[in-house]
Backbone as a printed PyTorch tensor [residue, N CA C, xyz], in Angstrom:
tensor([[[-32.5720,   6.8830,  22.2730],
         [-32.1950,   6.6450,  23.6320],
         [-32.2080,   7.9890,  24.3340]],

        [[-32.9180,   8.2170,  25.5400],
         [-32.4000,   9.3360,  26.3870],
         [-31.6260,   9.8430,  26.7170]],

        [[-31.4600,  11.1510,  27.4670],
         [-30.0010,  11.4320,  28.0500],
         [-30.3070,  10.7380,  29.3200]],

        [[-31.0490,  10.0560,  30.0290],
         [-31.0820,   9.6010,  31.4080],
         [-30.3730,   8.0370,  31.1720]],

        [[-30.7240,   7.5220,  29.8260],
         [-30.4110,   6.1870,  29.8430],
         [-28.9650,   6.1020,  29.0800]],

        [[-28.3130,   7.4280,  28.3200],
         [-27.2290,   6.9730,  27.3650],
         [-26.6100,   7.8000,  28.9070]],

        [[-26.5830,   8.5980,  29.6900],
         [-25.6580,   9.2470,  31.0330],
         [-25.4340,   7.7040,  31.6020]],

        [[-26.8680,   6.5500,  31.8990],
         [-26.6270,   5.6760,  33.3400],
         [-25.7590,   4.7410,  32.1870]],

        [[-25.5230,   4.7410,  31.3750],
         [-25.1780,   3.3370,  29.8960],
         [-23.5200,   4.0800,  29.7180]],

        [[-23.2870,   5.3410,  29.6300],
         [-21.7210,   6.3500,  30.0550],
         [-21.4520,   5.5130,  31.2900]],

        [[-22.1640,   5.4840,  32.3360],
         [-21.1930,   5.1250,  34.1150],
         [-21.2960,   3.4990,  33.8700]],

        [[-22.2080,   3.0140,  33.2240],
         [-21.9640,   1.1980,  33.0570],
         [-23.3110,   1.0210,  34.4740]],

        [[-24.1860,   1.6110,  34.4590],
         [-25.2050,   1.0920,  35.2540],
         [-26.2260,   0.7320,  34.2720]],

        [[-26.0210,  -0.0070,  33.0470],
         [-27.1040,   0.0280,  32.5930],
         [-26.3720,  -0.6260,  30.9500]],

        [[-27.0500,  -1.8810,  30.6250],
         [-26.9170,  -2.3700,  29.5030],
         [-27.0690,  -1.5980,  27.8880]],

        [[-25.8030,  -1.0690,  27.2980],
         [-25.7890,  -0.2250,  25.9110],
         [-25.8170,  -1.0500,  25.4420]],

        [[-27.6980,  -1.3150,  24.7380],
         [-27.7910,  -1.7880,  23.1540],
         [-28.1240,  -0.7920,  22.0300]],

        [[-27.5260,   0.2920,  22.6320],
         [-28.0480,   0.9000,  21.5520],
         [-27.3870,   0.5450,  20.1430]],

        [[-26.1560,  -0.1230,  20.0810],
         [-25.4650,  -0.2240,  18.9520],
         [-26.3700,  -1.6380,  18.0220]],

        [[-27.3730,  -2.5290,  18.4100],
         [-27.8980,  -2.6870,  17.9770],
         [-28.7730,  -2.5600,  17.2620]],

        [[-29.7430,  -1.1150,  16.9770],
         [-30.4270,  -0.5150,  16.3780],
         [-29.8850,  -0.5200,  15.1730]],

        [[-28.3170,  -0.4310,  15.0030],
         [-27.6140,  -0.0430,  13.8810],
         [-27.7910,  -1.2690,  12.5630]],

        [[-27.7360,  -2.2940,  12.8940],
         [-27.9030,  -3.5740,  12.2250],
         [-28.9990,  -3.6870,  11.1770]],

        [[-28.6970,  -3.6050,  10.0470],
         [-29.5140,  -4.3250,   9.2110],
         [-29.9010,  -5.4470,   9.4300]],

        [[-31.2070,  -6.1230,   9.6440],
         [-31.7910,  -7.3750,   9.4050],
         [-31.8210,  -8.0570,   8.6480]],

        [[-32.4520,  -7.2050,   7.0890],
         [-32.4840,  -7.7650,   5.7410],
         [-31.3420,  -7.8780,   5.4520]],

        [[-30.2530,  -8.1450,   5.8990],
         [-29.2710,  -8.0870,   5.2700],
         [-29.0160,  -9.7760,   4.7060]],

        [[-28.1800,  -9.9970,   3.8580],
         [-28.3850, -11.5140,   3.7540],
         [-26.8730, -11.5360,   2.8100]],

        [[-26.1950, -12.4910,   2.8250],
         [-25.3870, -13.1330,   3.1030],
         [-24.9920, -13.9040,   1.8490]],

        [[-24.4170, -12.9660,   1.2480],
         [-24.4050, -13.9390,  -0.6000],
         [-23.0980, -14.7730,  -0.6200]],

        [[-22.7800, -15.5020,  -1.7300],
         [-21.8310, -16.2230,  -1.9970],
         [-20.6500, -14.7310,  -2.8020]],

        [[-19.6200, -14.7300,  -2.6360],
         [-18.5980, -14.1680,  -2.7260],
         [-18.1200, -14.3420,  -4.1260]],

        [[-18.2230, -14.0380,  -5.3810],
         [-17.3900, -14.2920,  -6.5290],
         [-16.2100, -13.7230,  -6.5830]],

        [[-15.5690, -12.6740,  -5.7210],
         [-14.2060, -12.4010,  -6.1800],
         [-14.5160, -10.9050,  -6.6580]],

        [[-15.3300, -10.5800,  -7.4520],
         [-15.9860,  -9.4270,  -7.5790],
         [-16.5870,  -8.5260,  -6.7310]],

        [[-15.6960,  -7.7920,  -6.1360],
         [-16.3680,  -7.2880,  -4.8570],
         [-16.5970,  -5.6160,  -5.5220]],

        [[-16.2710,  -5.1360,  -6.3380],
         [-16.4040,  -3.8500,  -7.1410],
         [-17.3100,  -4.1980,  -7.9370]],

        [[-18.2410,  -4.6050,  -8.1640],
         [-19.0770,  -4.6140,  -9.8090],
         [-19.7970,  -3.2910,  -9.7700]],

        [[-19.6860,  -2.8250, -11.1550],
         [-19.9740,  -1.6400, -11.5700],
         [-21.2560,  -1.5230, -12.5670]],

        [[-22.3560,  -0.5630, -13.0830],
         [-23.0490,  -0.3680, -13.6030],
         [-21.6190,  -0.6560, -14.8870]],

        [[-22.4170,  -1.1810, -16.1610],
         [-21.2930,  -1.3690, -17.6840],
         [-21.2590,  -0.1950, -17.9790]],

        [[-22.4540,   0.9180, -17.9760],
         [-21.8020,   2.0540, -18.6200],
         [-21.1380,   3.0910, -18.0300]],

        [[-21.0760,   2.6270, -16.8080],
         [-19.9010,   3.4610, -16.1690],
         [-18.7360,   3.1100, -16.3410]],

        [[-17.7490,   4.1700, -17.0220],
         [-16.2710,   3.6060, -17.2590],
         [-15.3400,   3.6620, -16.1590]],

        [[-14.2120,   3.6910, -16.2580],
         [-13.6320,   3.4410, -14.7420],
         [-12.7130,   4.8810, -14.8450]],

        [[-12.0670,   5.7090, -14.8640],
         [-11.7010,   6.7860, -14.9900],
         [-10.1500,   6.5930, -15.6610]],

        [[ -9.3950,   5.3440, -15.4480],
         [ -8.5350,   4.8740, -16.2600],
         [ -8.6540,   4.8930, -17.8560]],

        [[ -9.8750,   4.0110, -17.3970],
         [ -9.6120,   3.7000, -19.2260],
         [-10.3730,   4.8830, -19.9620]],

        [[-10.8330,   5.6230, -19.5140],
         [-11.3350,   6.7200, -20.1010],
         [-10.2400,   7.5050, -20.8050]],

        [[ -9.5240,   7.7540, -20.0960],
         [ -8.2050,   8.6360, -19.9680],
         [ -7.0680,   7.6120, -21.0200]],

        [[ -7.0000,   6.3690, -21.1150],
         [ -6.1600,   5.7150, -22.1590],
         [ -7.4260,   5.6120, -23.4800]],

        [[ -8.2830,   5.5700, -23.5590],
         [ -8.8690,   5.8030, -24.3970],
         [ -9.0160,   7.0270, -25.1940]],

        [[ -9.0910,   8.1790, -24.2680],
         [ -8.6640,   9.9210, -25.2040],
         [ -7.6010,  10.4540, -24.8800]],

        [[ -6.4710,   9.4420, -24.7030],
         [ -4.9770,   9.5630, -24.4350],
         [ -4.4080,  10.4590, -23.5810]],

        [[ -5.0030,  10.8260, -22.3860],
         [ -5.3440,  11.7960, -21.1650],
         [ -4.8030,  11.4110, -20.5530]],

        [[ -3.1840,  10.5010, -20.8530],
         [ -2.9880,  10.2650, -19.4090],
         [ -1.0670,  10.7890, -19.3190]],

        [[ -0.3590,  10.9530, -18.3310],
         [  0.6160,  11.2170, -17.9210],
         [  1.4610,  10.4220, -17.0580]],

        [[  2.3710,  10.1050, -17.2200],
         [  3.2960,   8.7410, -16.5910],
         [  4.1850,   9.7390, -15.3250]],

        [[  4.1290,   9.0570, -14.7190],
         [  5.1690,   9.9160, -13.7890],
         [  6.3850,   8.7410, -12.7230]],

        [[  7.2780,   8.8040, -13.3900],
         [  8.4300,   8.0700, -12.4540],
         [  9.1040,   8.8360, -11.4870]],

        [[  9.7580,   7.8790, -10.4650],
         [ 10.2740,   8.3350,  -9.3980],
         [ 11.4730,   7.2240,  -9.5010]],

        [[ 12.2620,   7.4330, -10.6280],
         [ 13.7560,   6.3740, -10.4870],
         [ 14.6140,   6.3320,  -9.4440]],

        [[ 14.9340,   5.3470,  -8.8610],
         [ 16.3040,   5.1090,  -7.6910],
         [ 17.2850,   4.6410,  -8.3370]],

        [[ 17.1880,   4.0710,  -9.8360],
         [ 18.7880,   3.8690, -10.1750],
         [ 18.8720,   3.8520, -11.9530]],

        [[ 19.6160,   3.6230, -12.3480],
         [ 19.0860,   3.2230, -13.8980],
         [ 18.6290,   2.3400, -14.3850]],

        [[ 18.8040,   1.4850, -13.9360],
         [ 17.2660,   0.4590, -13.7540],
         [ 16.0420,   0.5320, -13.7410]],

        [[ 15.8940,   1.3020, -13.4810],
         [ 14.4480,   2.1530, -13.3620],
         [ 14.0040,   3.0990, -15.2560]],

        [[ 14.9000,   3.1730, -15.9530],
         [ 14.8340,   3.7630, -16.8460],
         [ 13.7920,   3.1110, -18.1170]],

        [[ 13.7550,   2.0060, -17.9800],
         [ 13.1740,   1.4250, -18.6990],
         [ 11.5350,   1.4800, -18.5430]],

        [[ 11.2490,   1.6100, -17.3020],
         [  9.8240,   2.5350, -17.5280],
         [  9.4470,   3.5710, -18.1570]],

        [[ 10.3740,   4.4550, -17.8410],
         [ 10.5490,   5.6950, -18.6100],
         [ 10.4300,   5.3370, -20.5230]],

        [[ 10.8980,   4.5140, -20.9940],
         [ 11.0200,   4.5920, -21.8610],
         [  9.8930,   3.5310, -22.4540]],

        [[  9.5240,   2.6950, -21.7570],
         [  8.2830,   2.2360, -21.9010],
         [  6.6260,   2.8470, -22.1980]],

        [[  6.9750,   3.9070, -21.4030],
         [  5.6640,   4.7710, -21.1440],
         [  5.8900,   5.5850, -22.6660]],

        [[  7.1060,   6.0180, -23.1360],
         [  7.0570,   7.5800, -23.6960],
         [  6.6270,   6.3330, -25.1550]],

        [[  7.1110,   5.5320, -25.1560],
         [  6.9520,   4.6330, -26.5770],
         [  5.7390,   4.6740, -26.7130]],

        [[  4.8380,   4.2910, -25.5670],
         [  3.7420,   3.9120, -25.8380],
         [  2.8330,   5.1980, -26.1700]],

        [[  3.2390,   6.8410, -26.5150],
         [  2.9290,   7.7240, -26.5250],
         [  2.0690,   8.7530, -24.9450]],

        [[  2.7600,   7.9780, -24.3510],
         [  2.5230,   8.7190, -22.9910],
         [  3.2500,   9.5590, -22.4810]],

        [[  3.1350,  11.5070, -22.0330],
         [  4.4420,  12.0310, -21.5680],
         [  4.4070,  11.1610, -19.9440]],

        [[  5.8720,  11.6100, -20.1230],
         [  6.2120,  11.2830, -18.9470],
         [  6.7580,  12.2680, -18.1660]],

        [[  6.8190,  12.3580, -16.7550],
         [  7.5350,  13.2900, -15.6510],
         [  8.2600,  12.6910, -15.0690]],

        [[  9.3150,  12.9230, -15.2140],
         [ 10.8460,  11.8910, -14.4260],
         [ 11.6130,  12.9970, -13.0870]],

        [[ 11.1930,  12.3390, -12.2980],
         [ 11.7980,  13.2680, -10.7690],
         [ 12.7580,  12.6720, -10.9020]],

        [[ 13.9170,  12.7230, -10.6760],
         [ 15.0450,  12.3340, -10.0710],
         [ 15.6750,  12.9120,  -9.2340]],

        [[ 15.2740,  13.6670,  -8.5480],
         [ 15.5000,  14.4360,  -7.1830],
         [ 16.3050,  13.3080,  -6.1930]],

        [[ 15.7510,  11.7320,  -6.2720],
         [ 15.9380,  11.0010,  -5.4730],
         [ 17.4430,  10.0530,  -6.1160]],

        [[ 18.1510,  10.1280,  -6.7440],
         [ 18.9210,   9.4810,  -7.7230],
         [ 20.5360,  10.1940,  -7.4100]],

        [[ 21.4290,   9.2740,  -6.9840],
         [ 23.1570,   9.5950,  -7.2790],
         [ 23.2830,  10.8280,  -8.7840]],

        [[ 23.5920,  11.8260,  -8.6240],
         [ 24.1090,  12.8710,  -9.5030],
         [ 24.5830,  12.4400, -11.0580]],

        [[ 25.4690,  10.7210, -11.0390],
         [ 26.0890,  10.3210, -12.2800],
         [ 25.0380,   9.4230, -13.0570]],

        [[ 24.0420,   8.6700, -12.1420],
         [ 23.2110,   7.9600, -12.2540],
         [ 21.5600,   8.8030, -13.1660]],

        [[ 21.2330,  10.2350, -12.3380],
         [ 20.3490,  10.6610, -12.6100],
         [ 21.0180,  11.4190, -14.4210]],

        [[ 22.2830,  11.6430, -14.6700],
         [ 22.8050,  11.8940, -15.6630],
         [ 22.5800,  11.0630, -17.1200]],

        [[ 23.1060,   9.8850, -16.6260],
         [ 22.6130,   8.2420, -17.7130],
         [ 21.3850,   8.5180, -17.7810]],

        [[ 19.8650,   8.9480, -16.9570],
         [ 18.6210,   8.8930, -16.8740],
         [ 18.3230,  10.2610, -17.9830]],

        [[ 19.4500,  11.0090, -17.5400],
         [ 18.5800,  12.3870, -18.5920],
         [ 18.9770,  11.8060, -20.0550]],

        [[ 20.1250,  11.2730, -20.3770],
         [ 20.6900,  11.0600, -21.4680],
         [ 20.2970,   9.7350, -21.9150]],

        [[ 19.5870,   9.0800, -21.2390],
         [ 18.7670,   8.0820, -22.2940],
         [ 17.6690,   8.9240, -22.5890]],

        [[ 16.7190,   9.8050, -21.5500],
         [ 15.3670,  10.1830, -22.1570],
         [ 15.8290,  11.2710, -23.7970]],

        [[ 17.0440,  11.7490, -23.2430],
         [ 17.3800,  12.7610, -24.7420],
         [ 17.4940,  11.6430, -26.2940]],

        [[ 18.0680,  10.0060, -25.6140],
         [ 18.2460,   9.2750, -27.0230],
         [ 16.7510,   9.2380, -27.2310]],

        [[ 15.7510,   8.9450, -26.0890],
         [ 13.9700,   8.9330, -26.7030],
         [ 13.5670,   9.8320, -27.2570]],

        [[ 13.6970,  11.1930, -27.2940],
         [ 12.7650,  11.8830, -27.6590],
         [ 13.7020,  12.2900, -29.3730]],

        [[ 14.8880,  12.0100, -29.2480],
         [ 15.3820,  12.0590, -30.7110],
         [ 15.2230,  11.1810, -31.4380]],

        [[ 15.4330,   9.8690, -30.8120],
         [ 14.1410,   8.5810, -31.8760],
         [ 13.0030,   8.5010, -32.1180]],

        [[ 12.2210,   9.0120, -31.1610],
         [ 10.8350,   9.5880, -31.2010],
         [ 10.0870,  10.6820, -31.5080]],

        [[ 11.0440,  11.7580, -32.1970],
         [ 10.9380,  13.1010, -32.1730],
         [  9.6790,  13.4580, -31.7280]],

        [[ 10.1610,  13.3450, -29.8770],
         [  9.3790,  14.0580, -29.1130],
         [ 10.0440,  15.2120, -28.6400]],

        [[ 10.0910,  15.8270, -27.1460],
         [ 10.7200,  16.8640, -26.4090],
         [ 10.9310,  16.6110, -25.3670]],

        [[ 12.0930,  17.3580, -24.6880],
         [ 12.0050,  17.4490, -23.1660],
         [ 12.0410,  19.1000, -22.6480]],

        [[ 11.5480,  19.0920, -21.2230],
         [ 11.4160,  20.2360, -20.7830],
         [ 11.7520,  19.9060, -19.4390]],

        [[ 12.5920,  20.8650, -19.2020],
         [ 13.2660,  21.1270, -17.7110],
         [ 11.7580,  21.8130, -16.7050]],

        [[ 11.2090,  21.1210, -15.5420],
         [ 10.3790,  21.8100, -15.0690],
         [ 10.6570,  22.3570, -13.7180]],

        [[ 11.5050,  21.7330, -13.3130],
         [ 12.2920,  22.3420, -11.9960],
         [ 14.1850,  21.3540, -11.9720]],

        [[ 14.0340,  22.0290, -10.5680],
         [ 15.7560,  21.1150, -10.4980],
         [ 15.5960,  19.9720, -10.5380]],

        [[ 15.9140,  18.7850, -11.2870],
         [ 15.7650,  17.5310, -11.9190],
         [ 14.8350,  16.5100, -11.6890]],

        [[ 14.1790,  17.3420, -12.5360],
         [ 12.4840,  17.2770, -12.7890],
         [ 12.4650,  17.5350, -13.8730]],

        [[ 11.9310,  16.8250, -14.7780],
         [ 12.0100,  16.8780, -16.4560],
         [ 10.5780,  16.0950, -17.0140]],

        [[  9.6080,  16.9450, -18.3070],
         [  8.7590,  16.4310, -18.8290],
         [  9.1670,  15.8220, -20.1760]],

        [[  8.6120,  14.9440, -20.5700],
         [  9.4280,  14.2340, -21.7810],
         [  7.8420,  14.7440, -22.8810]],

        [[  7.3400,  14.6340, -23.8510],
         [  6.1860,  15.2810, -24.2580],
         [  6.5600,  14.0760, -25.6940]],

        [[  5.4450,  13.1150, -26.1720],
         [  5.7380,  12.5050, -27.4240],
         [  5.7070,  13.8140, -28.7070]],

        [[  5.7830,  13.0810, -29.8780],
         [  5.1830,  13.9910, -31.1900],
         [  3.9290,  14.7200, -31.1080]],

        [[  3.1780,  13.8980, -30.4800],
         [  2.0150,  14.6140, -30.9910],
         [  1.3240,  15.2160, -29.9320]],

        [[  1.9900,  15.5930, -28.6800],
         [  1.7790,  16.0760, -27.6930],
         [  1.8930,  17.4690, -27.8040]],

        [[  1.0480,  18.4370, -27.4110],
         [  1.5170,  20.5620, -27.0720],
         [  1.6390,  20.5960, -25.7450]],

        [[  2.3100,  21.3130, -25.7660],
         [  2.8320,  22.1300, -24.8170],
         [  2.4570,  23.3300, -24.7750]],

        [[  1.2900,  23.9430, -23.5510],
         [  0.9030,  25.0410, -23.5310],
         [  1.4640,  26.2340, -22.2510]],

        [[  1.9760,  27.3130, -22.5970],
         [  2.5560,  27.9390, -21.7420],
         [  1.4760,  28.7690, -21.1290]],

        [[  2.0130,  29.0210, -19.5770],
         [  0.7510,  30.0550, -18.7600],
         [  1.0770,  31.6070, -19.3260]],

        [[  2.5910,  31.5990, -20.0700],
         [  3.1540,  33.1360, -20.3940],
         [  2.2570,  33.6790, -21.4510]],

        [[  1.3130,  32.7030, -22.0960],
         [  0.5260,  33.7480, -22.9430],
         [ -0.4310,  34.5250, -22.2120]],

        [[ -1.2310,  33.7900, -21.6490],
         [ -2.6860,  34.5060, -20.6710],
         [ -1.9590,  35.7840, -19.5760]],

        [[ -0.5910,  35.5600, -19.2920],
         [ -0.4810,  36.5550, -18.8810],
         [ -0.4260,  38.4190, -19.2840]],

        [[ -0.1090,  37.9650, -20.5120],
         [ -0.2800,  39.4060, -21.6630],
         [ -1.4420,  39.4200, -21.7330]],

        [[ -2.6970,  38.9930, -21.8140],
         [ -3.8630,  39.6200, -21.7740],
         [ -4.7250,  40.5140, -20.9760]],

        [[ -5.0010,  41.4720, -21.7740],
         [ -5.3920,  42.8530, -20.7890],
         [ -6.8680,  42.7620, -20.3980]],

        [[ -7.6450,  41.1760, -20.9750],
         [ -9.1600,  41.2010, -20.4920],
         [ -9.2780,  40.3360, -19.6210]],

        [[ -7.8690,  40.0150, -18.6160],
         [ -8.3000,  38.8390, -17.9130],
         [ -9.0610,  39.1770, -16.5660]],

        [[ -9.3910,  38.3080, -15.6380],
         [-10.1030,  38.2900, -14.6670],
         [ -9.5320,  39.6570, -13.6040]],

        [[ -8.2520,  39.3000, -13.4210],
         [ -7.3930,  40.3200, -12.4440],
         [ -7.1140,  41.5950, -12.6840]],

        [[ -7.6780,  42.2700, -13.7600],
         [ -7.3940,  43.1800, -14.7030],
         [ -8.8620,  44.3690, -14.0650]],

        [[ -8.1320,  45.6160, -13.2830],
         [ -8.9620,  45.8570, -12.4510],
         [ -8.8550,  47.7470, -13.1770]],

        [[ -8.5180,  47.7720, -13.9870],
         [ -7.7810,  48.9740, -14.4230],
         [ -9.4360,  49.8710, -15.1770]]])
């Protein structure tokens, strides 16, 4: 379209079809199965990839102790978990730390404090890698000496 005809089609002297151009023709009109995602099969979905090489990390956000039972759902199933309770009554988020401490002693897993009540729960067979080693190294990137 021109600038003479998209300026007079701006003031309304002049019929804008241009949005018709946009339209597929061939387009055609299938029956709907419910399947509106179908995927190539050997593409995996990024989920199950991740429960398949056990890559994955649970993360709760409890409002009461009620909520705990996710927590303890996930860590069973060998998943760590990250429990915020930032959002939780002080006596309430207390019951929450002290059930995850009965999990990880039935489970001899771990917990780790990661900020103010914010806690990682880690199963058995989970590591835990600290950034404090790479920092003693004298060949790292930042190392300008």
């Amino acid at each position: 379209m021109g600038s003479v005809r998209k300026a007079s089609a701006w003031l309304g002297l002049v019929d804008d079809n241009d949005d018709e151009r946009y339209y597929d023709d061939d387009y055609s009109e299938g029956t709907e199965t419910g399947d509106a995602w179908v995927t190539d099969p050997r593409v995996r979905v990024a989920t199950d990839t991740a429960e398949d090489k056990g890559r994955r990390i649970g993360t709760v956000t409890p409002d009461s102790f009620r909520d705990a039972r996710a927590i303890g759902e996930l860590f069973r199933d060998g998943v760590p978990v990250i429990m915020n309770l930032t959002s939780m009554e002080p006596g309430d988020a207390k019951r929450v730390v002290d059930f995850a401490a009965g999990l990880i002693f039935g489970l001899r897993g771990s917990i780790d404090r990661v900020s103010n009540r914010v806690f990682l729960l880690t199963p058995a067979d989970t590591e835990i890698i600290s950034g404090e080693a790479s920092a003693h190294r004298s060949d790292g990137f930042f190392n300008q000496s």
